[in-house]
DRENZAVEX-776446 format. One record per atom (N, C-alpha, C, O): residue in one letter; x, y, z. Coordinates in steps of 0.1 Angstrom, whole numbers, plus 5000, padded with zeros to 4 digits. Layout:
<recs>
AXYZ...
</recs>
This chain:
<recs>
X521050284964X519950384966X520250474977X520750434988X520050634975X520250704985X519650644993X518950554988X519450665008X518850655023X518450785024X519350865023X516950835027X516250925032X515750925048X515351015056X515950835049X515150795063X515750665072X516050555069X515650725084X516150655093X515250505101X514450505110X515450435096X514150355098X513950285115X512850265121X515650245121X515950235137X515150365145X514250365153X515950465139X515550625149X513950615150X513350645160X512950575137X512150575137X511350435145X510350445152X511550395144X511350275155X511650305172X511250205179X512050365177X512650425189X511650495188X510550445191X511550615183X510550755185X509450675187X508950665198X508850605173X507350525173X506850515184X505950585190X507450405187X507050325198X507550395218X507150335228X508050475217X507950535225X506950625225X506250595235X506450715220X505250835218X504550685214X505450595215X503650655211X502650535215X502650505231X501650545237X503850435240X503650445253X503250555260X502350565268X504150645254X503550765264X502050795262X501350835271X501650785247X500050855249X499450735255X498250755256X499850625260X498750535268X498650575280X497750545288X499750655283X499850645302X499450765303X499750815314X498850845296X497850975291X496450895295X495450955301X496350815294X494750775291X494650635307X495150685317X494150535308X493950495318X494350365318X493850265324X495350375310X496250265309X495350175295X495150055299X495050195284X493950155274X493750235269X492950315272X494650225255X495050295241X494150245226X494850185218X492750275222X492450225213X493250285198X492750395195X494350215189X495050305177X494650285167X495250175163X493750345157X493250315146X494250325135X494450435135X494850265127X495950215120X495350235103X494250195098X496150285098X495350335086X496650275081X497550205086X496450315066X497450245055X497550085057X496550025063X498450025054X499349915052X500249895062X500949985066X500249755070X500949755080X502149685079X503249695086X501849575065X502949495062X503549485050X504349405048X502949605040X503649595027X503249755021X502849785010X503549845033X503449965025X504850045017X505950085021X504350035007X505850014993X505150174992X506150244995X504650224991X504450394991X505450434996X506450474990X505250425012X506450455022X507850445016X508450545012X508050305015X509650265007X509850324999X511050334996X508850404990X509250454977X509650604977X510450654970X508850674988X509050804988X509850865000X510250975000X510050755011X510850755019X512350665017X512650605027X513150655006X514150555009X514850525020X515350605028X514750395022X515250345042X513750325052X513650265062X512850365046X511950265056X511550135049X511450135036X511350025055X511049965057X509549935052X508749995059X508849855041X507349835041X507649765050X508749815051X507649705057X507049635073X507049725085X506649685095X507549845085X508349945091X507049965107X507449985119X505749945104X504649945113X504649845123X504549855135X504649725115X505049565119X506049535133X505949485144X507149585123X508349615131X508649685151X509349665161X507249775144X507849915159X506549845165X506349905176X505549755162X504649685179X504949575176X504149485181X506149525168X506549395175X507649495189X507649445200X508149585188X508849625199X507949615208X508449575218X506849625210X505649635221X504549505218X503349515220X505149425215X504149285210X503449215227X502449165230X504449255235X503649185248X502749275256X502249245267X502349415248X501449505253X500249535242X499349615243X500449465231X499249505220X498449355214X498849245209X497649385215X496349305205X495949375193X495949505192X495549265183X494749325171X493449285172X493249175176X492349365170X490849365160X491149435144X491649525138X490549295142X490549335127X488949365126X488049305132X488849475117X487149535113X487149505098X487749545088X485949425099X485749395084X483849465080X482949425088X483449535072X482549605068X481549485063X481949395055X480249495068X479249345066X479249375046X479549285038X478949515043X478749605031X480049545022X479749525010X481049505026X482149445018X482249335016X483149265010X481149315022X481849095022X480749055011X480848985001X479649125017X478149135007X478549174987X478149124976X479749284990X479949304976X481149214967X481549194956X481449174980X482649044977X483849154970X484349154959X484349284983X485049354974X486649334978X487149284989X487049384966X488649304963X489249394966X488849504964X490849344973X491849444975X492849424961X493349314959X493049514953X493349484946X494849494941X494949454929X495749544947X497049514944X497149344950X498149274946X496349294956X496449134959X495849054955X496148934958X494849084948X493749014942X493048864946X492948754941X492648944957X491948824967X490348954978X490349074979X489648894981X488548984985X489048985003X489748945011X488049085000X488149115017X488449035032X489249045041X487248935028X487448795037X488548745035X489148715045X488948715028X490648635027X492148725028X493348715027X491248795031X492648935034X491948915053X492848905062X491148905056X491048905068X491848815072X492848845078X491548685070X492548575073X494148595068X495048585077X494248615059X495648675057X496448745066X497648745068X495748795070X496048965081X496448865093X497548855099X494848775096X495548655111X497048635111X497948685117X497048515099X498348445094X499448525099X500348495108X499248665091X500648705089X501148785104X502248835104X500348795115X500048875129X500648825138X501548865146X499548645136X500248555143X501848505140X502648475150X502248505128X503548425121X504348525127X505348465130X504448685131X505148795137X505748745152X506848735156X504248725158X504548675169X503248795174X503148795186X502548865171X501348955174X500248865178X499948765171X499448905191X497748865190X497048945186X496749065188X496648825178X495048875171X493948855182X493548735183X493148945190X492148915198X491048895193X490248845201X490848925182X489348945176X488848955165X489749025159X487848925153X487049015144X486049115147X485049075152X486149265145X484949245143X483849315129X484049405122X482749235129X482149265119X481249405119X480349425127X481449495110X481049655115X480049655105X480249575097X478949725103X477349755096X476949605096X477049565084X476649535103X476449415103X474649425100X473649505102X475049295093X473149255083X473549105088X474549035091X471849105089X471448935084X471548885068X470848915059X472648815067X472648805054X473348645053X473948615063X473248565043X473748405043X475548455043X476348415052X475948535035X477248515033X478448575046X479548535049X477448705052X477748735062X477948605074X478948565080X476648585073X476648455086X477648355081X478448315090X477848305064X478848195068X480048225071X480648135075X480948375069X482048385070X482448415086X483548425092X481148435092X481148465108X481348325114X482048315124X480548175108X480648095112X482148045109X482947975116X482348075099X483848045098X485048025105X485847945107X484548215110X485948285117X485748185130X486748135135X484448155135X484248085147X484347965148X484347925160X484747865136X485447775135X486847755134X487447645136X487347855132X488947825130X489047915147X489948005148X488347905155X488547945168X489048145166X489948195172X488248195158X488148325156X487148425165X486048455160X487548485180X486048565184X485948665174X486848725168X484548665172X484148795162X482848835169X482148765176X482648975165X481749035176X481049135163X481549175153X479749175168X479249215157X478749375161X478149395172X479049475151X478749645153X477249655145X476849575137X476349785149X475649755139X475749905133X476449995138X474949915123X474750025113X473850165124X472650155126X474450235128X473550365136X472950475128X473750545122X471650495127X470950595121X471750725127X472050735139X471950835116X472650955120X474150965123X474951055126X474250895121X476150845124X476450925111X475550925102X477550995111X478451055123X478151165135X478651195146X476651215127X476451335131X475451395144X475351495151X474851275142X473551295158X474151195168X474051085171X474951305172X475651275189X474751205201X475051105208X473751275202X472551245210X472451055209X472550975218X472151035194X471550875194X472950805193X473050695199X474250875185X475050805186X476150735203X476950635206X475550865208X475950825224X475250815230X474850885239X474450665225X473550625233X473650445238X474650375235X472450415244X471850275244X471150265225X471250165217X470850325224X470650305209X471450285198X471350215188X472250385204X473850365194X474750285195X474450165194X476050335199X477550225205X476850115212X476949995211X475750185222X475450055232X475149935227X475649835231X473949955216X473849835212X474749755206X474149655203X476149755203X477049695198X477249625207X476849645219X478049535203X478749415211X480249505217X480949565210X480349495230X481549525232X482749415234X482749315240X483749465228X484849335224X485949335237X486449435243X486049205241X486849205253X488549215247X489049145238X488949295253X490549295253X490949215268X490449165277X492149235264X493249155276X494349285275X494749315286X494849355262X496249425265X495949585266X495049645258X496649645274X496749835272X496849855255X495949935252X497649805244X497449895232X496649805226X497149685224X495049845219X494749785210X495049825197X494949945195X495249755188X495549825169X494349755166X493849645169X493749865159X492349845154X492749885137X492950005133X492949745127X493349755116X492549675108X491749605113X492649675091X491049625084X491749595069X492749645064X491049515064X491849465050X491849585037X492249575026X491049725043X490949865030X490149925039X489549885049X490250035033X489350165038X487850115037X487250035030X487450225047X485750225045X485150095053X484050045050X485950055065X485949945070X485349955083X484549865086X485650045093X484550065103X485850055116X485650015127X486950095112X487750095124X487750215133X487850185145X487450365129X487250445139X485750425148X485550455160X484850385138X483750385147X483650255154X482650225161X484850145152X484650035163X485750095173X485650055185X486750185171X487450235187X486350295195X485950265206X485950415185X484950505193X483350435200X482650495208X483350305195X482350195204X482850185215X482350205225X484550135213X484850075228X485050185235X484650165247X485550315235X485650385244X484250435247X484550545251X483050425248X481750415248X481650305258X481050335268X481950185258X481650075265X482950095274X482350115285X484150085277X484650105283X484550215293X485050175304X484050345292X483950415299X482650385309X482750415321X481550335303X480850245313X481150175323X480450145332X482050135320X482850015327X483950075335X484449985342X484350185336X484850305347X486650295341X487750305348X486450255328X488150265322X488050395317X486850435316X488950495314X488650565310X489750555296X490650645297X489850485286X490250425272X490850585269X490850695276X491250555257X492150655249X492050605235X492050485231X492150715226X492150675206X493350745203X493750855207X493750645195X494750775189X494850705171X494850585168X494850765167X495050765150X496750735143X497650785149X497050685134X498650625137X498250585118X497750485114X498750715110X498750665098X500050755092X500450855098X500550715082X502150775083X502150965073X502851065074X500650905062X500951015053X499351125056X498351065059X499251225056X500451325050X501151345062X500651325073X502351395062X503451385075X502651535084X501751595077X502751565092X502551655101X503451775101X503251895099X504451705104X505351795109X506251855096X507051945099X506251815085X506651855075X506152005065X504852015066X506752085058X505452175054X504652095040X504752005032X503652205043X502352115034X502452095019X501652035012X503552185016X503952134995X505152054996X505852044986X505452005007X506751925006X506551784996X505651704999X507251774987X507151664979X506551534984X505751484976X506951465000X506351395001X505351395003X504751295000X504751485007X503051515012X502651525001X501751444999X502851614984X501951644978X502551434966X502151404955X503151374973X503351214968X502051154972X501351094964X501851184984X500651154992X499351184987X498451104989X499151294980X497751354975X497551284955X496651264948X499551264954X499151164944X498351054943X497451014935X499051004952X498550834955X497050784961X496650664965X496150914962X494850944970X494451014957X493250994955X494751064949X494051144939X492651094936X491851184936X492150954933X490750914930X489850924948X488650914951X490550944952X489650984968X489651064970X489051094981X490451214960X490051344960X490151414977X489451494982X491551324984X492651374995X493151504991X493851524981X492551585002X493651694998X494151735011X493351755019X495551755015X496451805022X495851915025X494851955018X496351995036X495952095041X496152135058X496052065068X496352255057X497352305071X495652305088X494552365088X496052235094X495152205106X494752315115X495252355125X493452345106X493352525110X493152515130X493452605138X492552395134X492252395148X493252405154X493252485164X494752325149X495952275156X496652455156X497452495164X496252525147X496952655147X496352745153X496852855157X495152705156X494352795164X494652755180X494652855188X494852645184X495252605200X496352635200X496352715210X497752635194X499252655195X499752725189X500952755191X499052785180X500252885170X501152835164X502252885161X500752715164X501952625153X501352545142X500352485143X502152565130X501652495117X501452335116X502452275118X500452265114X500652135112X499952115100X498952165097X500552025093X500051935081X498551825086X498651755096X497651835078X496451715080X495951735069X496351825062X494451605065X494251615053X492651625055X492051595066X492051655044X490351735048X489651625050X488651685049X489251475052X488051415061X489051455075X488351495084X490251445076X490151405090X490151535095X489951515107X490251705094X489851805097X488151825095X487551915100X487551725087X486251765086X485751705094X484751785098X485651595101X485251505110X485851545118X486351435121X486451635128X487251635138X486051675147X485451575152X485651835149X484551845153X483551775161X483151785173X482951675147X482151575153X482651445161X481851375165X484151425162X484851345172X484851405185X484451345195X485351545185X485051665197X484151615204X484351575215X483151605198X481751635204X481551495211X480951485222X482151385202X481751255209X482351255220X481651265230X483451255223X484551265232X483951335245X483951285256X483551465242X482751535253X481551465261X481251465273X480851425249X480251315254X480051185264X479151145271X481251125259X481451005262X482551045280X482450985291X483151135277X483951165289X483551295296X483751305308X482951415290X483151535295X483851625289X483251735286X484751615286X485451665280X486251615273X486351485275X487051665263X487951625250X489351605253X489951705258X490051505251X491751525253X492051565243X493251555242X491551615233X492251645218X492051795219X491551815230X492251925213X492252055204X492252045191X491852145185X492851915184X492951955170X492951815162X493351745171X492651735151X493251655141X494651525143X494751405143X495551635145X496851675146X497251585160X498251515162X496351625168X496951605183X496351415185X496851315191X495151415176X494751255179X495851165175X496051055180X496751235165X497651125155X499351115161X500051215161X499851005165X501150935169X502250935157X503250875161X502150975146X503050945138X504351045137X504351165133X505450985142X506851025144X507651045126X508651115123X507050985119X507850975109X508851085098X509851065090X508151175103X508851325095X509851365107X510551455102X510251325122X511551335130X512551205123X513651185129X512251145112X513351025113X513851025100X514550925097X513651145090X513951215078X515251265079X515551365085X516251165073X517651205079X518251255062X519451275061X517751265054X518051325040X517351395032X517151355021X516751495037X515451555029X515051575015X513951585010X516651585008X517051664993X516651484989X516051504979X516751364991X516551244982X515751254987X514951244978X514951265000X513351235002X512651324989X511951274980X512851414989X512251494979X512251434967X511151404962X513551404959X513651334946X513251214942X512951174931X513251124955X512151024958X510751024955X510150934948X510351124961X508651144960X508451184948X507551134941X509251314942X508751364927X509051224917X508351214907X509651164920X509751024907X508450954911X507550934903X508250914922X507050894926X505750924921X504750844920X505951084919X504851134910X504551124896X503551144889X505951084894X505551074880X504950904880X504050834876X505450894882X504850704882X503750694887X503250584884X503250744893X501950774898X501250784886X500350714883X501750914878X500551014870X500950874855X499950854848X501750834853X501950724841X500750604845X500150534836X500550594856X499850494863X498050514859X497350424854X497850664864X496550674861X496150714849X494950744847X497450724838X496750694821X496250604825X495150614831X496850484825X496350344822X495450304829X494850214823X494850334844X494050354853X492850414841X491850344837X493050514837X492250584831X491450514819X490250494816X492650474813X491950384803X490950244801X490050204793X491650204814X490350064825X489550104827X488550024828X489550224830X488150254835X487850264848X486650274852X489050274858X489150244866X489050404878X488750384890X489250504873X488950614878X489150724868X489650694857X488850844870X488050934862X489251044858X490351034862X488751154849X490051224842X490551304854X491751334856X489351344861X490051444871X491051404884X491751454892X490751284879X492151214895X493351244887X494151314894X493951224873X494851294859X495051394862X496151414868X494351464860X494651624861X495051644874X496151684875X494551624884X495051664895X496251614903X496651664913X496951494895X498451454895X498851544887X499751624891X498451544875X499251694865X500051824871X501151894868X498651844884X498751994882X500151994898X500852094900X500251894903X501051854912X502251844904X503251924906X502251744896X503851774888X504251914881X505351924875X503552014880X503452114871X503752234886X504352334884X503152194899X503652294911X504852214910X505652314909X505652114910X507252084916X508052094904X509152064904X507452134892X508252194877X508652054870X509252054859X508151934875X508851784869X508051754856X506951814854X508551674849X507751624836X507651484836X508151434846X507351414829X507251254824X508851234816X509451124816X509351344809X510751334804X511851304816X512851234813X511451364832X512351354837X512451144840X513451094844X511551104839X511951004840X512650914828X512050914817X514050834829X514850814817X514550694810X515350654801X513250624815X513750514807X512150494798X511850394792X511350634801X510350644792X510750674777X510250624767X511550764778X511950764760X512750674755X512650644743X513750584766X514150514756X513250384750X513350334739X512350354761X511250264754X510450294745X509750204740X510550424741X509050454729X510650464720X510650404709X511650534722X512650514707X513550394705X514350384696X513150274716X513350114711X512250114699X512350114687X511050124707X509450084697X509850124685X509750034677X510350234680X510050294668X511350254664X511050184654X512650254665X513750194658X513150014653X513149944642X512849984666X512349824659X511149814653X511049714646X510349884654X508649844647X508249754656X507449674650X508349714671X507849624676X507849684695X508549764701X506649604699X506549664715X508049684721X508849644713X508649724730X509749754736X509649774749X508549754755X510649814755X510949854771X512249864774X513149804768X512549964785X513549964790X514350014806X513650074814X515149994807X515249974818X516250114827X516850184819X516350144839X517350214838X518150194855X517750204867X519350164850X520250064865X520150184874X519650294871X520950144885X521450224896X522350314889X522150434889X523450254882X524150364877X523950444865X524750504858X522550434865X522150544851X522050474837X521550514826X522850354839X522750274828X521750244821X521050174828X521150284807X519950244805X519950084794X520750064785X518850014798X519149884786X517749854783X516749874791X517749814770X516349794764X516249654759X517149564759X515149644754X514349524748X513249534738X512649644738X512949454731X511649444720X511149304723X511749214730X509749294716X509449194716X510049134702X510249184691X510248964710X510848894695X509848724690X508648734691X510248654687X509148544681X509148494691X507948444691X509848454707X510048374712X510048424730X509748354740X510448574729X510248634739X509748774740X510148874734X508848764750X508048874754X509249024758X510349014762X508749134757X509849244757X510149214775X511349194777X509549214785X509549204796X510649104798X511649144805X510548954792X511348834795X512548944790X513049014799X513048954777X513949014771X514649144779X515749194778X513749184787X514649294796X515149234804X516349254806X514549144810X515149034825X516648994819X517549054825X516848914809X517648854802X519248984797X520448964797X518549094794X519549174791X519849304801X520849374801X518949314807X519349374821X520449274833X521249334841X520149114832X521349064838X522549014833X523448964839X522249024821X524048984808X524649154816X525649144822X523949274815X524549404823X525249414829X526349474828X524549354838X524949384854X525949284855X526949324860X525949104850X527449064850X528449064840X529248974839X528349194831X529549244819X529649114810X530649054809X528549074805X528348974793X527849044783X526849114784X528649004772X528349084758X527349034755X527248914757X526349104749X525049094742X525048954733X524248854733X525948974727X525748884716X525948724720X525648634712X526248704734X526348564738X525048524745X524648584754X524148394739X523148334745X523248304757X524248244761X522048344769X522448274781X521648174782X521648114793X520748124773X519548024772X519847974758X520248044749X519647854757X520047794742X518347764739X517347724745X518547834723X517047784717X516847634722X515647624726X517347544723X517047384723X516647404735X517347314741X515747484748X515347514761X514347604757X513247574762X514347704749X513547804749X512247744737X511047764740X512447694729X512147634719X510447514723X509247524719X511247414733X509947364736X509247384743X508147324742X509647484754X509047554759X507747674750X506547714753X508347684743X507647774733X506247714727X505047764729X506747564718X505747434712X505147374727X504147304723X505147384736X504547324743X503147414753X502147364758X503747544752X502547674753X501447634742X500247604744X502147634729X500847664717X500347504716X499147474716X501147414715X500647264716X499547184725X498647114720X499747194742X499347174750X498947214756X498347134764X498847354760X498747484767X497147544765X496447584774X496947534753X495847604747X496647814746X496047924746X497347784745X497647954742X497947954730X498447874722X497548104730X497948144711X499348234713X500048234703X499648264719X500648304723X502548284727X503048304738X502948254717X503848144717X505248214727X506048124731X505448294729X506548374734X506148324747X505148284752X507848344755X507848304773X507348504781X507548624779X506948434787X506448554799X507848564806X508748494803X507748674816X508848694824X508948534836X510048484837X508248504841X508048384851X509048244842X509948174847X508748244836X508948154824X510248144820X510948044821X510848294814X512448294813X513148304825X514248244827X512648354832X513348294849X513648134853X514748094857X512548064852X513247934853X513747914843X514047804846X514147924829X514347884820X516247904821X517147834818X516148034828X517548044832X518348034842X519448064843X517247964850X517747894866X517947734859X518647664866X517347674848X517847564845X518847564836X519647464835X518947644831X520447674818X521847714835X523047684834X521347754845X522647794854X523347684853X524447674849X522447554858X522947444862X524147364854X524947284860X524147404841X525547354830X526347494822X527347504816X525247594824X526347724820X526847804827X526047874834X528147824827X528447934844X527948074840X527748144850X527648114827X527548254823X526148284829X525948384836X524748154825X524048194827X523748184844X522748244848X524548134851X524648104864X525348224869X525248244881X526048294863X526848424866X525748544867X525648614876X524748554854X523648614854X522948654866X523048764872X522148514867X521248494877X521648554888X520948614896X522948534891X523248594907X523148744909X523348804920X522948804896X522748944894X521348994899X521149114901X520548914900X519048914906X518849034912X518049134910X519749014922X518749074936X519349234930X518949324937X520249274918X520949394915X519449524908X519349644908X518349404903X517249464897X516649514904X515649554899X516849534923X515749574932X515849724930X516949784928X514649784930X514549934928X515050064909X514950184906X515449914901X515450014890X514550064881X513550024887X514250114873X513550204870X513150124856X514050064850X511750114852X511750034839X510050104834X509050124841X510350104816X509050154813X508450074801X509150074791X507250024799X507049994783X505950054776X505050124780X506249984760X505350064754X503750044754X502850104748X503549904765X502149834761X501849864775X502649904783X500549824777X499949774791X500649634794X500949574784X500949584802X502149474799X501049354809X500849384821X500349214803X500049104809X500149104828X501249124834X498949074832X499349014845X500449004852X500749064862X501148874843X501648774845X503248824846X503948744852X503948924840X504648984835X504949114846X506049154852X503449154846X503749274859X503749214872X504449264881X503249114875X503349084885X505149004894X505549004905X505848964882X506648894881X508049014881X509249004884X507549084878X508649264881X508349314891X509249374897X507149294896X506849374908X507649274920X508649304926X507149164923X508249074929X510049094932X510749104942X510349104915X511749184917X511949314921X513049374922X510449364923X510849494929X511249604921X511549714926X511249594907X511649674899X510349764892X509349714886X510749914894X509150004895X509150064883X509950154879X507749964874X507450004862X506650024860X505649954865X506650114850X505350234843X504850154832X505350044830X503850194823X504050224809X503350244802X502350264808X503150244790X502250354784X500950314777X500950214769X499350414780X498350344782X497650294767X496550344762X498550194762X498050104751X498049974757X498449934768X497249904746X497049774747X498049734737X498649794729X498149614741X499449534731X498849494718X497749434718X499149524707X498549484692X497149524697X496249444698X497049664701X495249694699X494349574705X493149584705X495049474708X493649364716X493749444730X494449524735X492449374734X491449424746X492149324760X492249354771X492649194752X493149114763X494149014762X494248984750X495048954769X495848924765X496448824775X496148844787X497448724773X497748624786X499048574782X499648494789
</recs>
């Protein structure tokens, strides 16, 4: 895979510009952390060479100067809402978030709970967090928020909130999804803190849309892909051009709310350390862009997999035509199509040469290899299987799994199982061929080909099971595909 990005250089810059804007402020950095801190595959994908942990990474450089609060929305826990590339709810992504902070070597200082209600489910996950030795502190819901400065900088407003004790100069104020209450629990503490004669600091620390990059640059308009159902739109930081006479990239809540941060800030302090959007946000990442021409070709594949994504999105029901079109009209400004990606036609002209679902795949070296579904395996298993005979120069025609393995495996789905479904999933031919290694060297030659599937390119003709996508996404391998259902059923396992 080309390398676009410098992921060290970027780590150096980071975490230096974070120091410096603390010793701007009075030694107490409140940083509102947007995106994904430990598995943002966006990044990876449109940046080749960062790192998804790449965030993780640059305040473990500063792990003996930062604490986490996590903000969890009372409004979310009430609706029991799910993150759903993980499919687990909000509360269990809170705890997850602990796990994974603490396991770094990060402190976690705190929960806190933001629009907080009297409610049973609320209360029990509060008593929870306070049993597994969790402080959690509670924000409440302010009438007029964002916009009546007056009540919001008041004893009525911030005041009444619980103010959350720190111990370190950088706090990361991060949350299991959007809509979670992390700027308005910084903008609490710098409210309480400034009572308290600190005079705190915010700064904003989210990677996309890049700043310093221009504003139709492939990555940025990757960015407006992947936001399209939130109706993100990119756009040049009319304030930041108006203080400097220099162009910067930002995107319209955080230009539309700026203002009203202005104002709190003046508020709370007197005056504002900010001029623009632009100036609240720390993100170094468009200085660490050490290949721009694959950043670019990066992002436009991106787009397309994006816009393949929100057929099928579309079809769920899952968001609306105009988030479609407005990926469309994005591939149609960078001139790309759905053809430029290669392994969409060859899976719809497997389908049609065989009469049966298909897929295919396309290597590092352009190589493309396909699959059908057969009595016994799913097209997915069947790509796994013939994507790694590939990669270790084994002729097609040699078994790496003997029917007398695949077989009862098969009778024992429909027999014992309760499935109607007799074919192996991708999960399934995986151990099937980690147990054939153990007496076949071919298929043990295979397997070691594994780790060769990270980053290839793969498409099919169906909405493809759970069980199946999830089992590719693990290998890492980024696939599309096209928004049917398998045999016209609604569901499928």
């Amino acid at each position: 895979m080309r390398l676009a990005f410098d992921n060290e250089k970027y780590l150096e810059l980071q975490s230096k510009n974070i120091l410096d804007r603390v010793s701007k402020f009075g030694n107490k950095l409140y940083i509102e952390f947007g995106g994904k801190l430990f598995d943002d595959y966006h990044a990876s994908r449109v940046l080749p060479g960062f790192l998804p942990d790449s965030k993780l990474r640059m305040l473990l450089t500063l792990k003996d100067k930062v604490e986490v609060i996590i903000a969890i929305n009372a409004k979310d826990i009430l609706k029991n809402k799910m993150r759903g590339d993980l499919n687990i709810n909000y509360e269990t992504e809170v705890l997850r978030l602990i796990d994974a902070f603490r396991s770094s070597g990060l402190f976690v200082g705190s929960v806190c709970i933001t629009q907080y209600q009297v409610a049973p489910q609320v209360a029990s996950f509060k008593k929870k967090l306070n049993n597994l030795g969790v402080k959690t502190y509670l924000h409440y819901e302010i009438a007029g928020y964002p916009h009546d400065i007056n009540n919001i900088i008041s004893e009525n407003g911030f005041g009444k909130n619980q103010y959350i004790e720190t111990e370190r100069p950088i706090v990361v104020v991060t949350a299991p999804g959007p809509g979670s209450g992390k700027m308005a629990t910084c903008l609490s503490q710098l409210y309480h803190e400034n009572k308290r004669g600190v005079k705190a600091g915010y700064a904003k620390y989210e990677t996309f849309p890049i700043w310093s990059i221009p504003l139709k640059h492939p990555v940025n308009l990757a960015y407006e892909a992947a936001t399209a159902d939130l109706n993100d739109v990119n756009m040049i930081d009319p304030y930041h051009l108006e203080a400097y006479a220099v162009t910067a990239v930002n995107y319209n809540r955080d230009v539309e709310i700026f203002p009203v941060l202005k104002s709190m800030f003046e508020a709370i302090y007197g005056e504002s350390p900010y001029k623009s959007p632009t100036d609240m946000g720390v993100n170094m990442a468009g200085f660490a862009i050490c290949d721009d021409e694959a950043a670019c070709q990066a992002s436009k594949d991106e787009i397309i997999r994006r816009y393949l994504r929100s057929l099928v999105d579309l079809r769920n029901g899952k968001i609306g035509q105009e988030a479609v079109d407005k990926i469309l009209l994005l591939m149609r400004q960078l001139n790309i199509s759905v053809g430029d990606r290669k392994c969409v036609q060859a899976a719809v002209d497997k389908k049609k040469k065989s009469g049966t679902e298909a897929m295919a795949l396309e290597l590092e070296d352009g190589t493309i290899v396909t699959s059908r579904t057969t009595p016994l395996l799913s097209a997915p298993a069947a790509l796994i299987l013939n994507s790694l005979k590939t990669l270790a120069g084994i002729r097609d025609s040699i078994p790496l799994i003997t029917p007398a393995i695949i077989e009862p495996i098969s009778k024992m789905k429909i027999d014992k199982l309760g499935n109607h479904n007799p074919r192996l999933h991708a999960d399934e031919i995986l151990i099937a061929l980690a147990i054939s290694a153990t007496t076949n060297p071919l298929a043990d030659m295979a397997l070691k080909q594994i780790d060769e599937l990270k980053f290839t390119q793969a498409h099919s003709t169906v909405i493809l099971p759970q069980v199946d996508s999830e089992v590719l996404k693990k290998l890492k391998i980024e696939v599309t595909t096209e928004p049917e259902f398998y045999a016209h059923k609604l569901y499928s396992k």
